[in-house]
C-alpha positions as CSV (number, residue, x, y, z in Angstrom):
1,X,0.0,0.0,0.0
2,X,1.4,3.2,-1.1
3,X,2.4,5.7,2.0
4,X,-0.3,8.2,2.8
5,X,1.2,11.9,2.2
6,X,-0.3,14.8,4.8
7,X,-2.2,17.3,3.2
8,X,-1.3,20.8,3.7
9,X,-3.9,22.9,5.2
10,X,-5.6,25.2,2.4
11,X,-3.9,29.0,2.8
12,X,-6.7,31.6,4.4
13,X,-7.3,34.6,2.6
14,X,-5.2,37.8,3.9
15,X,-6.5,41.3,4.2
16,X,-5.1,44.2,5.2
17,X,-7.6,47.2,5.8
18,X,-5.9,50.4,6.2
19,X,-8.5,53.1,7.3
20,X,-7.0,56.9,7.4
21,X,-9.0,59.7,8.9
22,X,-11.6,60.6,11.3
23,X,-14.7,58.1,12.5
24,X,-16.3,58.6,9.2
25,X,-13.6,57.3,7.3
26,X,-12.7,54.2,9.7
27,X,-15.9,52.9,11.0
28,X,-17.2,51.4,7.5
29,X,-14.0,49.6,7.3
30,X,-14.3,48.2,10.7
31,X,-17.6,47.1,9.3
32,X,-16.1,45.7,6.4
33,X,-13.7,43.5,8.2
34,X,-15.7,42.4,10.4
35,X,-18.1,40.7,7.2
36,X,-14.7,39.8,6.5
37,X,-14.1,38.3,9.5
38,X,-17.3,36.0,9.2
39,X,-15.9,34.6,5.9
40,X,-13.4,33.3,7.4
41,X,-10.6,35.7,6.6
42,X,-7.8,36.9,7.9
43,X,-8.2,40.1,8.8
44,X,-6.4,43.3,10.4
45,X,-7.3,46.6,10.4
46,X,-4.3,49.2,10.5
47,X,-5.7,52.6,11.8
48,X,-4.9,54.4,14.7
49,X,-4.8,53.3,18.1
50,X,-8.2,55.7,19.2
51,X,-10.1,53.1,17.2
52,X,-9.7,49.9,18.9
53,X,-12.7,50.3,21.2
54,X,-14.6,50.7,18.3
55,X,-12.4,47.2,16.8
56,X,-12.4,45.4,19.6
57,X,-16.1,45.2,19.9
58,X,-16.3,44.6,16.8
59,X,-13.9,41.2,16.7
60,X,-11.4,42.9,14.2
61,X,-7.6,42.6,15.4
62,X,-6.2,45.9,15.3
63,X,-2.4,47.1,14.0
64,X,-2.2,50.6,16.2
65,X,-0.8,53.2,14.2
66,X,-0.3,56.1,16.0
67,X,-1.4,56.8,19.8
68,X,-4.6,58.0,20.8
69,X,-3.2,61.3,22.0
70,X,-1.9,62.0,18.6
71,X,-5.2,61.6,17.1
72,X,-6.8,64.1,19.1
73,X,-4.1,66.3,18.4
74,X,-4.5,66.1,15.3
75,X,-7.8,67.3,15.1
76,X,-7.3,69.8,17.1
77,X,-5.9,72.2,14.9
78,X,-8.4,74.3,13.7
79,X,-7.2,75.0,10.1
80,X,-8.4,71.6,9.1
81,X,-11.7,72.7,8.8
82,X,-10.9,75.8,6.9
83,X,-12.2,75.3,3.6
84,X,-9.1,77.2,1.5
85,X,-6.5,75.8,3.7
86,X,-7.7,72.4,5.1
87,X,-6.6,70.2,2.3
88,X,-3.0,71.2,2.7
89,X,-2.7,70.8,6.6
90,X,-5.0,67.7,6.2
91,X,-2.1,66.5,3.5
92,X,0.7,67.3,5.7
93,X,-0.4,65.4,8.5
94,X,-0.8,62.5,6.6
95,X,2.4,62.5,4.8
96,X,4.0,62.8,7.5
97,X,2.3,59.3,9.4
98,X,3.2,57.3,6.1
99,X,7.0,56.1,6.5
100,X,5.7,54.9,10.0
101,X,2.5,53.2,8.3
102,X,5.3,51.3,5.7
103,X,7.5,50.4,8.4
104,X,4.5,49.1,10.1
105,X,3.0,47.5,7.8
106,X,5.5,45.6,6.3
107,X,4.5,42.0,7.5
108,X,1.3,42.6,5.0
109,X,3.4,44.0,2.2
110,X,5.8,41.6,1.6
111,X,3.1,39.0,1.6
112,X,2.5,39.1,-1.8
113,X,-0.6,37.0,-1.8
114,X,-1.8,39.5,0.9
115,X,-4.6,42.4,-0.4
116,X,-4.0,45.9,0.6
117,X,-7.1,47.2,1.0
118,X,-7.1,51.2,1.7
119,X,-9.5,54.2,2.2
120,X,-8.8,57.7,0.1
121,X,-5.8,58.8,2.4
122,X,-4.3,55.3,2.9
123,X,-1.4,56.4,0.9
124,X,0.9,53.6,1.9
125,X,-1.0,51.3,0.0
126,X,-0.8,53.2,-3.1
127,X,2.8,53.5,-2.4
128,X,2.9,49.9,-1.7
129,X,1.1,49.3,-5.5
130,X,3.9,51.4,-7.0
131,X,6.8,49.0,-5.2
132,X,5.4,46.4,-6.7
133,X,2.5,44.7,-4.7
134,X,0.3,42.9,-7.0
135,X,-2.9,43.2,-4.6
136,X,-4.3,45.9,-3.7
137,X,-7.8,48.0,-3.8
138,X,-9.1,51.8,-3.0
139,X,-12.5,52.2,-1.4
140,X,-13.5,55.6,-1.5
141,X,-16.5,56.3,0.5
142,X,-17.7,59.6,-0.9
143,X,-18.4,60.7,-4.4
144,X,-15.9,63.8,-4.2
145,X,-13.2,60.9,-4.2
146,X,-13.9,60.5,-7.7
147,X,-13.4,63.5,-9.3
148,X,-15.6,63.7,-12.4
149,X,-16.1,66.4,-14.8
150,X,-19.3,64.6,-15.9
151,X,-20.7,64.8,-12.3
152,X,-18.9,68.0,-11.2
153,X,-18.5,68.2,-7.3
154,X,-20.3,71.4,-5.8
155,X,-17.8,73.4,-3.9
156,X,-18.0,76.4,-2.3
157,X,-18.0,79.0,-5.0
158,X,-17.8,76.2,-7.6
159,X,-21.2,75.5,-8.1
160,X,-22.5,77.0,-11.4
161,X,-19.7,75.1,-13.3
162,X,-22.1,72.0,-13.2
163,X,-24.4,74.0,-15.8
164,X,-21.8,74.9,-18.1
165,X,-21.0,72.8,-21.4
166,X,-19.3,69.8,-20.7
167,X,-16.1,71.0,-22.7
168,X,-15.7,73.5,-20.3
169,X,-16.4,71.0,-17.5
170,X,-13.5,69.1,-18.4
171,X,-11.5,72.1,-19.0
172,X,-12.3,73.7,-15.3
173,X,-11.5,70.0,-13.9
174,X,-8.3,70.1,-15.2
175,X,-7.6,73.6,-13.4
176,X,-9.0,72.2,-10.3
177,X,-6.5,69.2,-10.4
178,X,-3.6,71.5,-11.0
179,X,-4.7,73.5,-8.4
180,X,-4.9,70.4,-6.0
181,X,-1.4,69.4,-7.4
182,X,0.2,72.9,-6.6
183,X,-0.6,71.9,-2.5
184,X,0.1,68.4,-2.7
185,X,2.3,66.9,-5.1
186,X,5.2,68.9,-3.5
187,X,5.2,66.9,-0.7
188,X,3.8,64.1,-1.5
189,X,7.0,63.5,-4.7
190,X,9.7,64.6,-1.9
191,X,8.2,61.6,0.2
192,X,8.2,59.4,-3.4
193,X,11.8,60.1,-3.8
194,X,12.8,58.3,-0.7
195,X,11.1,55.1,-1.8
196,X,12.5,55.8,-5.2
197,X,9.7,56.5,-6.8
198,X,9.6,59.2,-9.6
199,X,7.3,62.4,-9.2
200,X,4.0,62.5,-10.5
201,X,0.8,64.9,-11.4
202,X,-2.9,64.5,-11.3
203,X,-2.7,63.3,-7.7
204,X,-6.3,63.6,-6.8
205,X,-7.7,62.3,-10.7
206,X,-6.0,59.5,-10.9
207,X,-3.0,58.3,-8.7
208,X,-5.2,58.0,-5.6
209,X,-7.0,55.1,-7.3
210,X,-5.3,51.3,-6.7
211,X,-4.4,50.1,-10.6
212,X,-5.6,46.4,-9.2
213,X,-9.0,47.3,-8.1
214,X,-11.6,50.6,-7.3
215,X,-14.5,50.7,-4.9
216,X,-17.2,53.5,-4.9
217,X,-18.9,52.4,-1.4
218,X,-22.1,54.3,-2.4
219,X,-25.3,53.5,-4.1
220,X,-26.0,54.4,-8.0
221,X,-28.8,57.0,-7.0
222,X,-26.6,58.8,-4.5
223,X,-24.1,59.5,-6.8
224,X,-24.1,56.9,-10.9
225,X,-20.8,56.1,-12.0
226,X,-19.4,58.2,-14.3
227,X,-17.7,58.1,-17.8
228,X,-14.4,60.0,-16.5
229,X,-13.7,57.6,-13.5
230,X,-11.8,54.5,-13.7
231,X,-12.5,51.8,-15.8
232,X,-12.2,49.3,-13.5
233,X,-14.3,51.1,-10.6
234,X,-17.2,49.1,-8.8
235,X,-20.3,50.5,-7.1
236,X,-21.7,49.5,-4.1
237,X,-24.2,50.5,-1.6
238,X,-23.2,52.4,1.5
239,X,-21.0,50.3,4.3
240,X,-22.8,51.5,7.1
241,X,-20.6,51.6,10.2
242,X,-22.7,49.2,12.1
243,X,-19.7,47.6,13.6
244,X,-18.4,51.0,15.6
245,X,-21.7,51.1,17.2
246,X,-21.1,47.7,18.9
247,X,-18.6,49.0,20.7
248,X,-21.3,51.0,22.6
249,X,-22.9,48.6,23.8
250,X,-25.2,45.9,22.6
251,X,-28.0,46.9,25.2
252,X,-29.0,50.2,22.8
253,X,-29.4,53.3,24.3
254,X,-28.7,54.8,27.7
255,X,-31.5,55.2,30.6
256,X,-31.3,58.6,30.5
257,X,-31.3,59.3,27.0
258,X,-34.7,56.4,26.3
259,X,-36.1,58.7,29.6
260,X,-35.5,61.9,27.6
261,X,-36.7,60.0,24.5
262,X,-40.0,59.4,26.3
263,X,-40.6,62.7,27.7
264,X,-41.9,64.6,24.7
265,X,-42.3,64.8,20.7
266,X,-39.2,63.6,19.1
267,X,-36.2,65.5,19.6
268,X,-33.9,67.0,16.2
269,X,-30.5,65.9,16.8
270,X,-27.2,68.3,16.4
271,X,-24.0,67.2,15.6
272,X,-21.2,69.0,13.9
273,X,-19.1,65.1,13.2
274,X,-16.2,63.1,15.2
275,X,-13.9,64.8,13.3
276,X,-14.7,68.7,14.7
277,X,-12.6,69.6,17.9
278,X,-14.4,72.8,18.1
279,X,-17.9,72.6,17.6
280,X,-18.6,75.3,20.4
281,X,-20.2,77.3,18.0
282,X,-22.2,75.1,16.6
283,X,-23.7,73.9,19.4
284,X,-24.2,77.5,21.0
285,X,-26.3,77.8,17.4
286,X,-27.8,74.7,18.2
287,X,-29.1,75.9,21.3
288,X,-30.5,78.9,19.6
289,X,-32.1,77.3,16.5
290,X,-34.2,74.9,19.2
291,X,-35.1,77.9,21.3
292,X,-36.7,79.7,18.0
293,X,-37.8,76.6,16.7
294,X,-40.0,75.8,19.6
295,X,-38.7,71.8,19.5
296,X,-36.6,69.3,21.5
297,X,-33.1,69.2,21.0
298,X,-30.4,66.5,21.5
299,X,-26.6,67.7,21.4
300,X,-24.1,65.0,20.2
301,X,-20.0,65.7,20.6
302,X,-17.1,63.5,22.1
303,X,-16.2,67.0,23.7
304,X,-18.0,67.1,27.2
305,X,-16.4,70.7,27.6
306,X,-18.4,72.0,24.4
307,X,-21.2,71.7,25.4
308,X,-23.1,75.4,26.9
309,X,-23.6,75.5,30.4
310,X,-27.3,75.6,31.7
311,X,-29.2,73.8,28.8
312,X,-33.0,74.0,29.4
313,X,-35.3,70.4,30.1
314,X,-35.9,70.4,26.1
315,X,-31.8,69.8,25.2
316,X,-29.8,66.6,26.4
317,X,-26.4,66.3,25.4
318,X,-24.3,63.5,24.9
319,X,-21.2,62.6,24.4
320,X,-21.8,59.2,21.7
321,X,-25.4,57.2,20.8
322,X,-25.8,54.4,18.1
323,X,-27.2,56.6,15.6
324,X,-29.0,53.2,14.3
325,X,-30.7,53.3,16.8
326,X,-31.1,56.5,17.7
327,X,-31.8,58.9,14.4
328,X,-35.3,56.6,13.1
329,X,-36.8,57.9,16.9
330,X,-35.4,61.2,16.1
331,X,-37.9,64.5,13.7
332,X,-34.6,65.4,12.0
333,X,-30.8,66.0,12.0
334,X,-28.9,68.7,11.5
335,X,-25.0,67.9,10.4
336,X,-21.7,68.8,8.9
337,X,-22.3,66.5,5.9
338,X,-19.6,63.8,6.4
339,X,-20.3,61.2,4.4
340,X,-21.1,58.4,7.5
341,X,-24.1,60.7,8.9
342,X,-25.4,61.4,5.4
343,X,-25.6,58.1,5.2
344,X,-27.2,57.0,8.5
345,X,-29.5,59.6,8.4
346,X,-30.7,58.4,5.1
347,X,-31.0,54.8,6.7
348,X,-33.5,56.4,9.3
349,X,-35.8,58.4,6.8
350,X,-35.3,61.9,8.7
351,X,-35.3,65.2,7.2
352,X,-31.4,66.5,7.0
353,X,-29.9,70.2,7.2
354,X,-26.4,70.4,6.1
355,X,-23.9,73.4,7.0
356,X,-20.8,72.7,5.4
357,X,-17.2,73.2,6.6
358,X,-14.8,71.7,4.6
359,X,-13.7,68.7,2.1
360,X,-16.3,66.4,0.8
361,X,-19.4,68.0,2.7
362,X,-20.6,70.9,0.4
363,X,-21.0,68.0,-2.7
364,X,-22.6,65.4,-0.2
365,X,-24.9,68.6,0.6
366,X,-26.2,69.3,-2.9
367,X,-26.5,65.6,-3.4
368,X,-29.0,65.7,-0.4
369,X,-30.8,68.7,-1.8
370,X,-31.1,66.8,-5.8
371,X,-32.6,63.7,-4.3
372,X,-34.9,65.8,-2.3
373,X,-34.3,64.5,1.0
374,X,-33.2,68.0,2.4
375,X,-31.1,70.9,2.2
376,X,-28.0,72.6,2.8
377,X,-28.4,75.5,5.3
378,X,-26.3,78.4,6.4
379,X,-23.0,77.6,8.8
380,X,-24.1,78.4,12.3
381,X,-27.4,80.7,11.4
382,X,-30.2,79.9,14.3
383,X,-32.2,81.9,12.4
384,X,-31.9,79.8,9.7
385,X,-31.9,76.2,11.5
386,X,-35.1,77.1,13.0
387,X,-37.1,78.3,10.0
388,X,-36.0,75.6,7.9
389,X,-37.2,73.0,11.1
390,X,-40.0,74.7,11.1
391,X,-40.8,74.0,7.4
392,X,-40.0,70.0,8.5
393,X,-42.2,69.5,11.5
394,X,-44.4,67.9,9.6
395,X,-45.4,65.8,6.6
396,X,-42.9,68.0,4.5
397,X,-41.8,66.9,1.2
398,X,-37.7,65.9,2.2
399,X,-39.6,63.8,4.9
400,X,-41.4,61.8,2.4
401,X,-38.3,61.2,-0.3
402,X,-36.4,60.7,2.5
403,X,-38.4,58.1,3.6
404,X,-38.5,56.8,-0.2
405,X,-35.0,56.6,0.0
406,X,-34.7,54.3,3.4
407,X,-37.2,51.7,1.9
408,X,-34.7,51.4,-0.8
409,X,-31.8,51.1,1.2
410,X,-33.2,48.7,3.6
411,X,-34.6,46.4,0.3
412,X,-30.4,46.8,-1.0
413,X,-27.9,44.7,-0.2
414,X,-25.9,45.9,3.2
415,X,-23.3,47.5,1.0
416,X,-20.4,46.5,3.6
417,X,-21.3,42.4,2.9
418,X,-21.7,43.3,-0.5
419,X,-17.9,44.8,-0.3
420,X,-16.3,42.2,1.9
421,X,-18.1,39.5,-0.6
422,X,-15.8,41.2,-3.7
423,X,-12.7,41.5,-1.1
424,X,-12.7,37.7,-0.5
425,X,-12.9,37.1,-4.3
426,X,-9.9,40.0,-4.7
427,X,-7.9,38.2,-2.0
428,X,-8.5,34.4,-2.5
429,X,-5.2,32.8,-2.7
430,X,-3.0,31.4,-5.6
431,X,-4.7,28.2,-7.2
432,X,-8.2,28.6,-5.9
């Protein structure tokens, strides 16, 4: 009888999730890995160190880049949010975190059979692409990712270029990547020369997209894929960051917040994002807009100290809430327009009023407005808050699209399954 041979075990898929930025940016990915996770992949989720509550609840094994303290310092600085100068401090923060993400990361990038799997900023995984990793993917979580001059984003002062002749549109796209260029290339090709990489153009158009494999984690009818954006883009539906509210708690809301809850008409909720370290006065216009308004308010920040002193019985703040659970018991929210409240808010069929401050929020705005599920309003006007909650009290007309719009989303495939699903066919291993 001929001798029996052992048979290797069968290689597990490797992934390596690199999430850069605020909540917004991390939380779907934590999401992601932890659909992942239930494929049986190996997963790991390199981010900074402030998220591994968030991963930990979540099941999804963590590479800490950066301490916590240096993400809050990070944020701190209030030029971020300055819509003219924002981009390049945002830029040179990042560059400046990637030698240490490569150096980190290298057990995933030498594993060839390993996919690299990054959000917008992950920039060592582009860099990682361009030293010759043969697996890697972007997933870019917001439309303005994708710069199009088909779809031309809305930006402050921008926005009657969308009605011009799409010749020009092309043409004032190309002055808007230059212009991009002019604050990032600079750094980002003196960083490129120490890997040995030659400089480049068109950052933002095309060199922030993986060659391997392009992920637009949003739905056709928030924003249809474009002629102008890469080829070999997919669209999904939104990865709703269902995992980072795990880490919460799984017994939903707090006592005091389900006794406010219960204690009048539904309350409209007031958040300025995770990523704003100095909401102050946003929430002192919060304050106001309820007052004027005549509703409930509920105040949500991570910064206990921003909140005003002496709120009256119809405001609670808090510092953090499942906004699953919490927005569909909620009249309306009004929001900075990241991309991860758009989205929730949307899931929950509430009204949404959007003031801008920076980046991708003035485009997710006018998307909002064009699908009729609300409307951009002024930065830190009470005046304004209150008349436009006024106007949605009631059985208004962004009430009822929005509404539209969350029976469609909850009858769509959960967008973060239907991205890990792709992921394990991107990363299966050699010979499968």
């Amino acid at each position: 009888m001929a001798a029996e041979h052992p048979v290797a075990p069968a290689r597990r898929a490797r992934v390596l999730l690199h999430g850069v930025g605020s909540a917004g940016d991390v939380l779907p990915f934590i999401a992601i890995g932890r659909c992942l996770i239930e494929r049986g992949v190996d997963v790991t989720l390199a981010t900074s160190a402030y998220f591994e509550p968030q991963a930990q609840a979540a099941g999804v094994p963590l590479c800490a880049l950066g301490a916590p303290e240096d993400y809050r310092v990070a944020l701190a600085d209030p030029l971020l949010w300055d819509p003219a100068r924002g981009i390049s401090r945002l830029w040179a923060r990042v560059l400046h975190a990637v030698p240490h993400a490569l150096e980190a990361l290298v057990p995933w990038t030498e594993d060839r059979d390993c996919l690299l799997v990054g959000s917008t900023l992950a920039l060592a995984v582009r860099i990682a692409a361009e030293r010759g990793h043969p697996r890697t993917a972007s997933v870019h979580l917001s439309p303005l990712c994708l710069l199009s001059a088909h779809d031309f984003p809305c930006l402050p002062g921008a926005g009657w270029v969308r009605s011009l002749p799409l010749a020009v549109r092309r043409g004032a796209l190309g002055v808007m990547a230059w212009q991009l260029d002019r604050m990032v290339a600079p750094g980002l090709n003196a960083l490129r020369a120490q890997y040995g990489l030659a400089p480049l153009r068109e950052v933002h158009r095309h060199w922030l997209h993986s060659p391997h494999a392009v992920i637009a984690a949003f739905p056709e009818w928030f924003a249809p894929a474009q002629p102008d954006w890469p080829a070999h883009g997919e669209q999904f539906d939104f990865a709703l960051p269902w995992a980072g509210d795990a880490a919460h708690g799984s017994q939903g809301l707090s006592t005091e917040l389900e006794a406010f809850l219960a204690a009048g008409p539904a309350p409209v909720v007031f958040t300025a994002g995770t990523g704003m370290a100095q909401p102050e006065r946003f929430l002192a216009c919060a304050v106001d807009a309820v007052r004027r308004a005549g509703c409930r308010g509920l105040l949500v920040s991570a910064l206990a100290d921003a909140f005003p002193a002496g709120l009256p019985a119809s405001i609670m703040a808090i510092r953090h809430a499942p906004f699953a659970r919490l927005l569909p018991r909620c009249a309306a929210i009004v929001h900075h327009g990241g991309i991860g409240t758009v989205a929730s808010a949307l899931a929950a069929d509430i009204p949404q009023l959007i003031a801008p401050f920076a980046y991708d929020q003035f485009d997710n705005a006018a998307r909002i407005e064009r699908l009729g599920a609300g409307r951009r309003v002024s930065a830190c006007s009470a005046g304004d808050w209150a008349a436009a909650l006024r106007e949605a009290s009631g059985e208004c007309t962004e009430r009822t699209q929005a509404r539209r719009l969350a029976q469609r989303m909850v009858s769509a495939p959960d967008g973060a399954r239907r991205i890990a699903e792709r992921l394990c066919a991107l990363a299966a291993p050699a010979g499968r």
